[in-house]
C-alpha positions as protocol buffer text, in pm:
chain_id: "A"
residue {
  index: 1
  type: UNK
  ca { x: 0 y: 0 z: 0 }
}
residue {
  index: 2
  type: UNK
  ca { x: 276 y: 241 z: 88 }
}
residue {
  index: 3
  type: UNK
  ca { x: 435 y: 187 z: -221 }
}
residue {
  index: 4
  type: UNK
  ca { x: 80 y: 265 z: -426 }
}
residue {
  index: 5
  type: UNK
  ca { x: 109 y: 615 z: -221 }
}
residue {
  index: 6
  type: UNK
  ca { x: 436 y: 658 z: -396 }
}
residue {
  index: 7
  type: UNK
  ca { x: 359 y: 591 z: -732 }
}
residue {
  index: 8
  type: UNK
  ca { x: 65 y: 876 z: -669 }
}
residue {
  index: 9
  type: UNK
  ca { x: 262 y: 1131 z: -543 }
}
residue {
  index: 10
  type: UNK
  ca { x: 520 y: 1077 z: -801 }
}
residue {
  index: 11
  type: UNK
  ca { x: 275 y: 1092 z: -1085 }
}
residue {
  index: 12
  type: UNK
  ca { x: 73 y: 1388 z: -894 }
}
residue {
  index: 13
  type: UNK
  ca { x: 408 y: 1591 z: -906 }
}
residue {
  index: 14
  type: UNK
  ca { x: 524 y: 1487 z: -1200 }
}
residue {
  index: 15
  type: UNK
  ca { x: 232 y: 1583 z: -1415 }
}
residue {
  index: 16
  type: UNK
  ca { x: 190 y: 1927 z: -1235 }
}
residue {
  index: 17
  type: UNK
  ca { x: 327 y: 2201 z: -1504 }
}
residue {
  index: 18
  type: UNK
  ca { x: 625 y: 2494 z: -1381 }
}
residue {
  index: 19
  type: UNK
  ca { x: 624 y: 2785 z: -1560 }
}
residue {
  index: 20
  type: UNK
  ca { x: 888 y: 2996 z: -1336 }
}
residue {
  index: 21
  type: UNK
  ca { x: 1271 y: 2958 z: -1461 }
}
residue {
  index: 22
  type: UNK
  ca { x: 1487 y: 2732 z: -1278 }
}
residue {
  index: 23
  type: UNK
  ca { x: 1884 y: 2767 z: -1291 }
}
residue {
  index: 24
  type: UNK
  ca { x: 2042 y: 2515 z: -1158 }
}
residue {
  index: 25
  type: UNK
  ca { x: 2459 y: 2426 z: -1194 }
}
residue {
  index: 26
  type: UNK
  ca { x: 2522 y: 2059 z: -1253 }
}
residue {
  index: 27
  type: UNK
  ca { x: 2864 y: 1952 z: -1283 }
}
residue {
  index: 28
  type: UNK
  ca { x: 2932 y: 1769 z: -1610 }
}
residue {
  index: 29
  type: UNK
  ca { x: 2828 y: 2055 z: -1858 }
}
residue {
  index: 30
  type: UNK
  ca { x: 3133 y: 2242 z: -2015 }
}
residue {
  index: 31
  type: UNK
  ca { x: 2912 y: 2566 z: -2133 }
}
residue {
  index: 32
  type: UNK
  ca { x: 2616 y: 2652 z: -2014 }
}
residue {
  index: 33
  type: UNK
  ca { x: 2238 y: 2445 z: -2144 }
}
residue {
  index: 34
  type: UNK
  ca { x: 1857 y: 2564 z: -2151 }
}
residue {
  index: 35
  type: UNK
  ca { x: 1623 y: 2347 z: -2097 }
}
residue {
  index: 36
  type: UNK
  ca { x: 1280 y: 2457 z: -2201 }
}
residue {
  index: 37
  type: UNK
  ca { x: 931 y: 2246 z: -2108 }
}
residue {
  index: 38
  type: UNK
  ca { x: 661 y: 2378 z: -2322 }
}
residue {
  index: 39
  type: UNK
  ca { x: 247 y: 2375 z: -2228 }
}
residue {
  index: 40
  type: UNK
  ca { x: 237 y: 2015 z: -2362 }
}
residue {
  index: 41
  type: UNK
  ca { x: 574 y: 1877 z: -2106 }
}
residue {
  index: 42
  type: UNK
  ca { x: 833 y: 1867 z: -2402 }
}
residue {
  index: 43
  type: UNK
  ca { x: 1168 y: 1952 z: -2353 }
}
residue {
  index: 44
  type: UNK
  ca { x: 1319 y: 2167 z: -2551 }
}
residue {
  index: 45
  type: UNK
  ca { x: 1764 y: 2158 z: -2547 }
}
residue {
  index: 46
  type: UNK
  ca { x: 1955 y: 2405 z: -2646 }
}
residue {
  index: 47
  type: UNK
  ca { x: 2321 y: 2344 z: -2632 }
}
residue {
  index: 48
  type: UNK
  ca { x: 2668 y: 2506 z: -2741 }
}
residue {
  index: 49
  type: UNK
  ca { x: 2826 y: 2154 z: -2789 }
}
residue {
  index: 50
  type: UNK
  ca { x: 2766 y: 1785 z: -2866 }
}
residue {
  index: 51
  type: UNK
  ca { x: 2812 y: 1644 z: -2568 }
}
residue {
  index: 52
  type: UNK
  ca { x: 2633 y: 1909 z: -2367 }
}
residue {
  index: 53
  type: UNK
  ca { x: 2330 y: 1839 z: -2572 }
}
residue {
  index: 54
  type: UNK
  ca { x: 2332 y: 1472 z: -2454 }
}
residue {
  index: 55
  type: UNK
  ca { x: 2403 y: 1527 z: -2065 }
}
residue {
  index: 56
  type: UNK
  ca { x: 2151 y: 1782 z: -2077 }
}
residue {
  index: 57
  type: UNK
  ca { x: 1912 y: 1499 z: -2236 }
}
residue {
  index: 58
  type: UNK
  ca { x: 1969 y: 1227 z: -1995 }
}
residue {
  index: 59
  type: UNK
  ca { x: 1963 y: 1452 z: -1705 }
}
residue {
  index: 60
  type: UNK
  ca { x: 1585 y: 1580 z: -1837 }
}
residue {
  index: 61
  type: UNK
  ca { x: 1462 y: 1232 z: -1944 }
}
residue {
  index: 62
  type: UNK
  ca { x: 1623 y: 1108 z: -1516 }
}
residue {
  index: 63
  type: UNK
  ca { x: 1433 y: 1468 z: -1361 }
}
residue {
  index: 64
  type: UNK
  ca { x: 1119 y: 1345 z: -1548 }
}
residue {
  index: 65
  type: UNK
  ca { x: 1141 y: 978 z: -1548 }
}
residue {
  index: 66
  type: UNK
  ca { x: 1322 y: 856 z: -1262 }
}
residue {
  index: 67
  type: UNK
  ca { x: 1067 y: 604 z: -1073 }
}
residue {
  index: 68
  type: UNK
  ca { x: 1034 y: 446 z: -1437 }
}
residue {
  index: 69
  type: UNK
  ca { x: 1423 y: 388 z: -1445 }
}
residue {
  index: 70
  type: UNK
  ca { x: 1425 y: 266 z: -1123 }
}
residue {
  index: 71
  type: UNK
  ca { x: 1155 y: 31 z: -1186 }
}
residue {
  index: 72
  type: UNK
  ca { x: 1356 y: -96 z: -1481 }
}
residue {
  index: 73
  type: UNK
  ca { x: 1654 y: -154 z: -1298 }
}
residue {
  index: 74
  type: UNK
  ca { x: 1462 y: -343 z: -1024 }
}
residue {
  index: 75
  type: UNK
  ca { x: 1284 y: -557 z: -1227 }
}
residue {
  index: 76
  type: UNK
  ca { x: 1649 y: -685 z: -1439 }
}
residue {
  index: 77
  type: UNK
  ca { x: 1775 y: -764 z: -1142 }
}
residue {
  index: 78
  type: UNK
  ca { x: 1476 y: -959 z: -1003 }
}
């Protein structure tokens, strides 16, 4: 049961839309990334390099989806 509390909160908060501007620093970047949601929850990079781009990426698709990745991993490993 506690774990069907979760999984609501998680998908309450996660569906809820932010519209004020976040800056956050996360080591890993070499120049600086936007990250813009738009009205429908896409994500919208914008990147000065290559490899920015694709940290910036997997750190949006982890802030978004991280109880599905974490239910992935726990179910590979039994």
């Amino acid at each position: 049961m506690k774990y069907l509390n979760l999984l609501f909160i998680v998908l309450f908060t996660s569906c809820l839309s932010s519209t004020e501007l976040k800056k956050e620093k996360i080591p890993g970047l070499k120049e600086s990334v936007e990250i813009i949601r738009d009205k429908w929850g896409i994500n919208h990079i914008y990147a000065k390099n290559q490899h920015d781009l694709f940290f910036a990426q997997g750190y949006a698709a982890a802030r978004d989806r991280l109880f599905q990745f974490e239910m992935w991993r726990r179910q590979a490993t039994g």
